[in-house]
N, C-alpha and C positions, 0 to 999 in steps of 0.2 A: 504494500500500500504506500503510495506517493502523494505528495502532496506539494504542487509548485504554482508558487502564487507571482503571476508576472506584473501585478498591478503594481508590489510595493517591492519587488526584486526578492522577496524574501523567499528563503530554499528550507521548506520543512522536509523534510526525506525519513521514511522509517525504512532501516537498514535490516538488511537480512543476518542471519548469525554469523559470519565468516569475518574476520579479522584484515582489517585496512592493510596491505605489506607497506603501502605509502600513506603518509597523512598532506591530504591539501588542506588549503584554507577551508573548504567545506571537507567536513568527515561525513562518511555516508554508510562508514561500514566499521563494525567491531566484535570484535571475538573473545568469550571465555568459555571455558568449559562446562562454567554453573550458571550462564547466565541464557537466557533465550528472550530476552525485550528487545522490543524498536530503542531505534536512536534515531531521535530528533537533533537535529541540528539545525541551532539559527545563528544568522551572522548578521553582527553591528551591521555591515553593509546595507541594510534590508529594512530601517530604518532612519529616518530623516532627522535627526534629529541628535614602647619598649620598657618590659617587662620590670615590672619594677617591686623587690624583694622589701615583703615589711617587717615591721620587727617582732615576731613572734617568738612564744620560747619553742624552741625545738622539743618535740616529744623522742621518746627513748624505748623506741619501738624496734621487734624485731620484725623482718621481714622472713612469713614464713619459706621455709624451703620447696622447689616445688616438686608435686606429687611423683613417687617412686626413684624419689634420688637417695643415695647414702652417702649419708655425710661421712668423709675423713677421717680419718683421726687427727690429733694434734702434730701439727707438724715444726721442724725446728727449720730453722733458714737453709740447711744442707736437703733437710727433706723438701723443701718448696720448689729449689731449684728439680731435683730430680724430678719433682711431679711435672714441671715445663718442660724440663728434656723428654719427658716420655710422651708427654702432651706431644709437641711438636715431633716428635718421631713418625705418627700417623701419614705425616708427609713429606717423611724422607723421602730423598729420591725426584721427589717433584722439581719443576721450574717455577718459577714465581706467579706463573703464569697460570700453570695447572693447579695452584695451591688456589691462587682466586676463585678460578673454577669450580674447584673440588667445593671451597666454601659456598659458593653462589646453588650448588646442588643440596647441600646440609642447611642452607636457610628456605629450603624450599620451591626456589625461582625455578619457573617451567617456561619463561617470556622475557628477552630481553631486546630490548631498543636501542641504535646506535646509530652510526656512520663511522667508515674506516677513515685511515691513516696510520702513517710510518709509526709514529710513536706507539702505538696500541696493537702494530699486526699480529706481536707476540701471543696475545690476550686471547685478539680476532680467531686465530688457528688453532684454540681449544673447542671452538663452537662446532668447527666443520664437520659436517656430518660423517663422515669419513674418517676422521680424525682415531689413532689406535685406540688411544681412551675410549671411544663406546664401544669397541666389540661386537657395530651393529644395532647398539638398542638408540631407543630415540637420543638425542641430544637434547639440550635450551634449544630453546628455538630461537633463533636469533633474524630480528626483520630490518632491512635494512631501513631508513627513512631519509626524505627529500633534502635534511640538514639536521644540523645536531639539536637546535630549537626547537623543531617537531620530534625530534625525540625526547626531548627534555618534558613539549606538553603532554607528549603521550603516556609516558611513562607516568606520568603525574595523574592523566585520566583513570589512567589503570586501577591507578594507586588509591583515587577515589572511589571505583565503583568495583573492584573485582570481590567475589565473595572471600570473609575472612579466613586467615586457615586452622588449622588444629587447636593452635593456643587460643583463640576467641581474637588474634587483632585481624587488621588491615595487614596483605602484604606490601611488602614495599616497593614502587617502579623500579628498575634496573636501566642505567642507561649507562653504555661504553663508547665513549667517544676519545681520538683523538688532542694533541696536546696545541699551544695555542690557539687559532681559532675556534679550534673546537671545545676548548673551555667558555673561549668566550661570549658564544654563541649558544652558552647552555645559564649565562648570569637569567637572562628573564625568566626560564622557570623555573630555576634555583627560588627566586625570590617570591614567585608567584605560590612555590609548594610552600614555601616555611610562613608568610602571610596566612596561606588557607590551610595549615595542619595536615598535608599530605605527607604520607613519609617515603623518601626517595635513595637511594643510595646510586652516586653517581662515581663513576672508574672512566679517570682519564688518562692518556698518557701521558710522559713527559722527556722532554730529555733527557741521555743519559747522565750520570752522574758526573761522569767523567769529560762532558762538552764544556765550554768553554759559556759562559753566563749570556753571551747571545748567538748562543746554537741556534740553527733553525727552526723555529715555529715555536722557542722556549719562551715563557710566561711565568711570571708569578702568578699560578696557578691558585697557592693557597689562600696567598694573600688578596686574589681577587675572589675568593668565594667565600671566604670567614664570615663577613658580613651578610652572607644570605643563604647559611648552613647553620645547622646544629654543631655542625662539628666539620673541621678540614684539616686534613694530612696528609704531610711523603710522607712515604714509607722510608726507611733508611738500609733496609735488607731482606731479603725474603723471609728469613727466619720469624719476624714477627709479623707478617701477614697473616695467620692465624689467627692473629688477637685482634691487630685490624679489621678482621673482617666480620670477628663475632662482634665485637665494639661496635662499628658502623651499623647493622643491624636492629642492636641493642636500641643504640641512640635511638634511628630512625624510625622504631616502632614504639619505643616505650615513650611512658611519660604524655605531653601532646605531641603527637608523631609532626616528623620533620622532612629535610633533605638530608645527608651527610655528604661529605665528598673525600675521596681518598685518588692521592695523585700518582703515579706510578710510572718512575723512568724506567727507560726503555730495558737499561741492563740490569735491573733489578728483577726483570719478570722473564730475563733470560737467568737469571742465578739458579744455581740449584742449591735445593737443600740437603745438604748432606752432614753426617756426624759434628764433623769441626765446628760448623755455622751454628748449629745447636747448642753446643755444650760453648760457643763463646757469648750466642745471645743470652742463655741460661746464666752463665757465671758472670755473667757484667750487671742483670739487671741488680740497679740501688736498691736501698733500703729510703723510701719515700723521708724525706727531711733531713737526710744525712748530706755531710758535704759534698758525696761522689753524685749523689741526686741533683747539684746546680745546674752539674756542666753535661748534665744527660739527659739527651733532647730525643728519646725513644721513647715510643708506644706505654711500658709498663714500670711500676715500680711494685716492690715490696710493702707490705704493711704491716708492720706488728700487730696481733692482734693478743689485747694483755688481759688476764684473768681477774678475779676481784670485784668487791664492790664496784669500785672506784678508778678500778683496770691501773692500780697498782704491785700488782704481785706479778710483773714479769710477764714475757711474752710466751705464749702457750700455742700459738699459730699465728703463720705468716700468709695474708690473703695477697690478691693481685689489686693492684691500683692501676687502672689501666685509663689511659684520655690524657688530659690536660695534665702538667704538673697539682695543679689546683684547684681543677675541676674534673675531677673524673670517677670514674665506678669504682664500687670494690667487687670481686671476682670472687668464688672460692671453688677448688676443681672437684669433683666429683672423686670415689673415692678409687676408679679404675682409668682416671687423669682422663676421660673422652669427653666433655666440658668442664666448661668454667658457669658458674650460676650466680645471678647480682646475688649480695646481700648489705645486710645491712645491721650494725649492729653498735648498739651503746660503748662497745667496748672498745673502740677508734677514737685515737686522738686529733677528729679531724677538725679543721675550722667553721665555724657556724656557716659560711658560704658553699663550702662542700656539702655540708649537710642537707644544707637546704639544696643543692642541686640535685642530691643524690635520692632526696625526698619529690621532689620531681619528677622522679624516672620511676618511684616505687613508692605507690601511695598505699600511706599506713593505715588507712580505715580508722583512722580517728575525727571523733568531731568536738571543735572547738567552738567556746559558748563565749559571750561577751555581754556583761552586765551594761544597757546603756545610761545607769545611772553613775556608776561605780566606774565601768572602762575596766573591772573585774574580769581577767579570762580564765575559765575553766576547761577541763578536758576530758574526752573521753572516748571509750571503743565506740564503735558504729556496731551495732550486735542487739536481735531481741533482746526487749526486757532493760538495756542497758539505761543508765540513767539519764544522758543525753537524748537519746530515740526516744526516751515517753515521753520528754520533756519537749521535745520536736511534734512528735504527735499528738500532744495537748493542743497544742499552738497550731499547729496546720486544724485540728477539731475545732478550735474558739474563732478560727478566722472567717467570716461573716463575707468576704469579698478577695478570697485567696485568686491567685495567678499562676500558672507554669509556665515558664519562659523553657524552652527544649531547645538545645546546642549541641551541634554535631556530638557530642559524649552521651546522645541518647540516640545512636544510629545503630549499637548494636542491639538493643535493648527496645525497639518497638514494645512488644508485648505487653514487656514490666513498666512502659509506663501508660499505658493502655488503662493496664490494670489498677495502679497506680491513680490517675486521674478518672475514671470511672467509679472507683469505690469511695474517692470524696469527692466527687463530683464538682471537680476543677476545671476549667477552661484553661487550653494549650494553647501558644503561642508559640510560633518558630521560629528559628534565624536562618537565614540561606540556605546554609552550608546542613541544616538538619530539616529541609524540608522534605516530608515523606514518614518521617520517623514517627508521627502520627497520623491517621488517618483524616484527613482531612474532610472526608464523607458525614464523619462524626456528627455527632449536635453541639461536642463539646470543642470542635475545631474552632482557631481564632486565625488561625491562616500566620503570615510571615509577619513580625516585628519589625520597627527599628524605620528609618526615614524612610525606605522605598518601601513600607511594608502597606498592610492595609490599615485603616483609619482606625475600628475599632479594638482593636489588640493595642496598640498605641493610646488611646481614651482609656483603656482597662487597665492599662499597666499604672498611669500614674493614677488612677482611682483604687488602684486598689490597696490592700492594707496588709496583705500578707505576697511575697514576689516568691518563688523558689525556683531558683535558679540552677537548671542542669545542665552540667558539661556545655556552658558557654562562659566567659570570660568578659562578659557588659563591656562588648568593642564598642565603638563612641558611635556607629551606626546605628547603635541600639538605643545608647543611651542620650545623644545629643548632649546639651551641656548639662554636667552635674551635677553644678547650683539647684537647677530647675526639676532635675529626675526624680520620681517615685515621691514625690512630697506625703501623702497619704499611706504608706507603708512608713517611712521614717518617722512619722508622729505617731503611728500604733508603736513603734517597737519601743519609744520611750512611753508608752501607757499598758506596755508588756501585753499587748492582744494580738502584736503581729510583729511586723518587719521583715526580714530577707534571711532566709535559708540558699546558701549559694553551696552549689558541688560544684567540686572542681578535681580533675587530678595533680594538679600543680599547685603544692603548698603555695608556690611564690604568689599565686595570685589570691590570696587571703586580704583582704582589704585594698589590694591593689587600684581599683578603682571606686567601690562601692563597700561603706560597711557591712559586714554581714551583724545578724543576732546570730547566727550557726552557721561557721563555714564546717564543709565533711568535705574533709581531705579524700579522695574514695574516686572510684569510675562510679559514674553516670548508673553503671548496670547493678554494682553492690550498694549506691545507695537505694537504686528504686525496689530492688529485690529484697533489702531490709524492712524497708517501711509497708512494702505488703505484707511480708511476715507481722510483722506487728501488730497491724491493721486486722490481719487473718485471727491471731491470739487473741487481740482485744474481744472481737468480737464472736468470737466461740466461747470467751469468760463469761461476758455480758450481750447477749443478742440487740440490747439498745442503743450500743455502739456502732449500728449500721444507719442511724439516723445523720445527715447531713443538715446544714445552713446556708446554703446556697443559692434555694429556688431563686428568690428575689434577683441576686446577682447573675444568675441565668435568664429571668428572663429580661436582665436589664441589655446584656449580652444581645440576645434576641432583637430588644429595639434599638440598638446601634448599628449593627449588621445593615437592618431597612432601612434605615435614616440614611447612613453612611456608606453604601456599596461604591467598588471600585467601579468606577467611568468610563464605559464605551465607547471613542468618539467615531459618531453614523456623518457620512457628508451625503450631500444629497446630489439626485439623479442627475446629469448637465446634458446639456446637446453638445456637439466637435462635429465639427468638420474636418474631413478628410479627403484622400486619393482613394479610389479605389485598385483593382490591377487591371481594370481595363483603360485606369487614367481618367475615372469619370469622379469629378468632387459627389463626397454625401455627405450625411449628416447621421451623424448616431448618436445612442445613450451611453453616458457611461458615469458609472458611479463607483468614486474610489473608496477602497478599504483603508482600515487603519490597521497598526499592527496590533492594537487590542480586538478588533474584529476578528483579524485573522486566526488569531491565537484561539478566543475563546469559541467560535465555530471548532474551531482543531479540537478542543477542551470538550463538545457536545458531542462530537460523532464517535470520539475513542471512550466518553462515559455511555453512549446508548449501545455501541458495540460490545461493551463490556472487558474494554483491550488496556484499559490505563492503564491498570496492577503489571503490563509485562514490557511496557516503554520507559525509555531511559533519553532526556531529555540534555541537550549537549546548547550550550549560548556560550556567545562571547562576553565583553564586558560592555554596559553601557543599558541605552532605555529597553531594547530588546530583551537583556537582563531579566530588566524588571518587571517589564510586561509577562514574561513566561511566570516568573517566579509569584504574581499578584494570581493569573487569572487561569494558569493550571491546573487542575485538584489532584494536589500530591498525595501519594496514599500509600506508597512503599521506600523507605529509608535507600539512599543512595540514587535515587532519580533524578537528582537535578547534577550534572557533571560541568559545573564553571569556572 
């Protein structure tokens, strides 16, 4: 089914399942193995027309281990290094080349996006079908694309809409490109992924180590994409591309997913790994804070990890410190060394910035309380029964004009919060990037927030008295100025009958723009999946507890909707004149569309088909945008890809 509208140039197209090998300016075609929807695509054309850490105390939380690992034993700084020598043995023998490989197979990747070049052939000639590593079985599939820019957006698409995999996240785009231009030609979706929380991991090449600082097509690479990564690194040896490449991963999926970027010259991924290269990257790595730690500008450090209350009785294991001198993970390897697992744990003497980074990547399911008489903070699990949750669920029960604001951190978790806003009979409101994630068919739909959103979601939000806030981060789109935002929640929370419940998986963002009365450090999915539990117990206690206070605020809902609907604009019938092809002048009808006409025509024939639930809607930036995202009825989580 097609759809081409030549009146306003505008190119709706629903694509068949088969995967684009090329991306033009219009996409018409895309491919995954779990997916089978249309792809809409619209283009601008077709129309006329920093993080900031506040000052909380750190909780002292361990991060559990994850299911069917065995933990270690204690190890001494001799036994840490062995456990990396043997770690890194899995790919002895390898090329630096084959080790990316090897790792890009162990994180899953079955799709990677590119464009060749000298600096990267090394990389390029692990893909080939052919190649002795597959023995015949499939390989990555590897597509080539029109420039590194379209591989940059595509891989970003991917990364937005492909189904999550085993662990519950997003996989992340894969894009291999070339060194100079081809770095540079991948800065706009570098920055467009880390803006909109896609997570990307991008391998480029670079000159060898050994060229001379203006080798051909050589770039500071790192230095130009730090600014629009999570994370960017050389590698400095083959040896630690292992950790590289679980790190990059790591970053890119955990926490709010990102880009990362790892650079890699040319003779580094011709290196092989063999014994020597092992036992000298093992025996070099520092001890994280020691003096040999200054002047060592590699991937990993050591970390004491010390026993005690007070983690003064001595070091009893030594974890991995892997990333930044001062911003990075800690690691700990399994106990037959075939990963390393984050952890996290009170007993590191790290600095409150690491902390809080590291709390970023691995949120502790704690919720934190704030008195706003007092400016009193208290804390506590997120867990039935706990003291914080019934204290959240009193408050979301007493609030008389509650709100849900839902941010892409509710895309994996449709269901729970279905169920969630159903059983206290709250009204949703979306942000872009999380339209779908509730059904917008609903009665209790409010459509998209925030300045291009619809009118009455924007009336409800600062009317109302209670906001809670999932997995979005109150971007200034949303919020407008601050002074002015939510007046009527900020004055319930000082008369303790309401105020702002914000989840977030990013500690840092705890006050960052908006007080909360309860931030929950937590995904989207553990907090909406706690509070039905509770919701569930409460009301199997007491059967009274199924009664709500809402109607009023529902049907005030109802009469803003009528008052206030988004605006068609119809132009009316004209006469023209013309040629015709026998060269004889006439005169016809014609009456122009708008692109909200277009659209929501589009919006009635795929609801009475009954087809919306299996299209997947693709726009550029700008009013097109906003028209799709006003006047579509989103009704499954990852349909809108912008």
């Amino acid at each position: 089914m097609k759809f081409s509208i030549a009146a306003t140039s505008m190119l709706v197209a629903i694509a068949s399942s088969h995967y684009a090998s090329a991306f033009a300016p219009t996409i018409t075609q895309y491919k995954h193995s779990n997916h089978n929807r249309a792809l809409f695509v619209l283009n601008e054309d077709a129309v006329d027309a920093a993080t900031k850490l506040s000052s909380v105390a750190l909780p002292k939380i361990n991060i559990e281990e994850s299911a069917g690992r065995v933990t270690p034993p204690p190890r001494d700084l001799q036994a840490a290094r062995d456990s990396t020598k043997s770690y890194l043995s899995r790919y002895k023998g390898q090329s630096g080349a084959s080790i990316i490989y090897s790792k890009l197979v162990e994180n899953g990747v079955d799709v990677v996006n590119g464009y060749s070049g000298g600096a990267v052939l090394p990389l390029l000639d692990q893909f080939h079908p052919e190649h002795p590593r597959h023995q015949g079985k499939p390989s990555i599939r590897w597509i080539t694309n029109s420039n590194e820019n379209s591989a940059g957006h595509i891989a970003e698409g991917y990364a937005k809409s492909a189904p999550k995999l085993a662990d519950g996240k997003q996989p992340a785009g894969v894009v291999v490109a070339t060194s100079g231009p081809g770095v540079t030609n991948l800065i706009t979706p570098l920055q467009d992924a880390i803006c909109d929380g896609a997570p990307m991991v991008v391998l480029c090449g670079q000159a060898a180590t050994t060229a001379p600082s203006d080798a051909f097509q050589a770039a500071p690479a790192v230095a130009l994409t730090t600014p629009c990564t999570k994370w960017s690194y050389q590698i400095k040896n083959a040896a630690e591309l292992p950790y590289v490449m679980d790190y990059a991963f790591f970053i890119a999926r955990n926490g709010r997913p990102g880009p990362v970027f790892v650079d890699l010259p040319k003779d580094l991924q011709n290196q092989v790994l063999d014994q020597d290269l092992i036992d000298s990257f093992a025996n070099g790595i520092p001890i994280k804070g020691d003096v040999a730690a200054k002047n060592y500008n590699g991937i990993a450090r050591f970390m004491p990890h010390h026993s005690g209350a007070n983690g003064d009785h001595g070091p009893t294991d030594h974890l991995l410190h892997i990333g930044l001198p001062e911003k990075g993970i800690l690691f700990s390897m399994d106990s037959d060394n075939s990963r390393i697992d984050p952890i996290l744990d009170d007993g590191m003497n790290l600095g409150e910035e690491e902390v809080a980074f590291s709390l970023d990547h691995n949120p502790s399911n704690v919720v934190y309380s704030t008195d706003p008489d007092t400016a009193e903070q208290t804390s506590g699990e997120l867990a039935v029964g706990s003291k914080l949750v019934s204290k959240m669920y009193t408050l979301i029960k007493k609030a008389k004009k509650p709100l849900i604001i839902a941010g892409q951190g509710c895309n994996d978790c449709p269901e729970d919060l279905m169920q969630f806003a159903k059983s206290m009979q709250i009204p949703v409101a979306t942000t872009l990037h999380a339209l779908g994630c509730f059904d917008e068919r609903d009665e209790l739909a409010l459509n998209m927030v925030g300045m291009h959103g619809h009118p009455t979601p924007n009336f409800m939000t600062q009317e109302a008295d209670l906001i809670i806030c999932v997995g979005s981060r109150f971007d200034d789109r949303i919020t407008g100025r601050m002074g002015d935002y939510i007046p009527e929640a900020k004055k319930a929370a000082a008369e303790y009958r309401g105020g702002v419940i914000h989840v977030d998986i990013r500690l840092s963002q705890k006050a960052a723009q908006v007080k909360p009365t309860y931030f929950v450090h937590s995904t989207g999915k553990s907090f909406l999946q706690t509070m039905n539990a509770e919701i569930t117990k409460r009301r199997q206690e007491n059967p009274e507890e199924r009664s709500t206070i809402t109607s009023e605020w529902l049907k005030h809902k109802a009469k803003l909707q009528k008052e206030y609907p988004v605006k068609i604009p119809h132009f009316p019938t004209e006469k023209v004149k013309g040629i015709n092809e026998n060269g004889n002048e006439v005169e016809v009808s014609r009456t122009r569309m708008s692109a909200q006409s277009v659209i929501t025509e589009m919006n009635r024939q795929l609801l009475e088909a009954e087809k919306i639930d299996d299209c997947i809607f693709s726009t550029g930036v700008g009013i097109h945008q906003m028209v799709a995202a006003q006047l579509i009825t989103w009704t499954q989580p990852k349909q809108m890809i912008s």
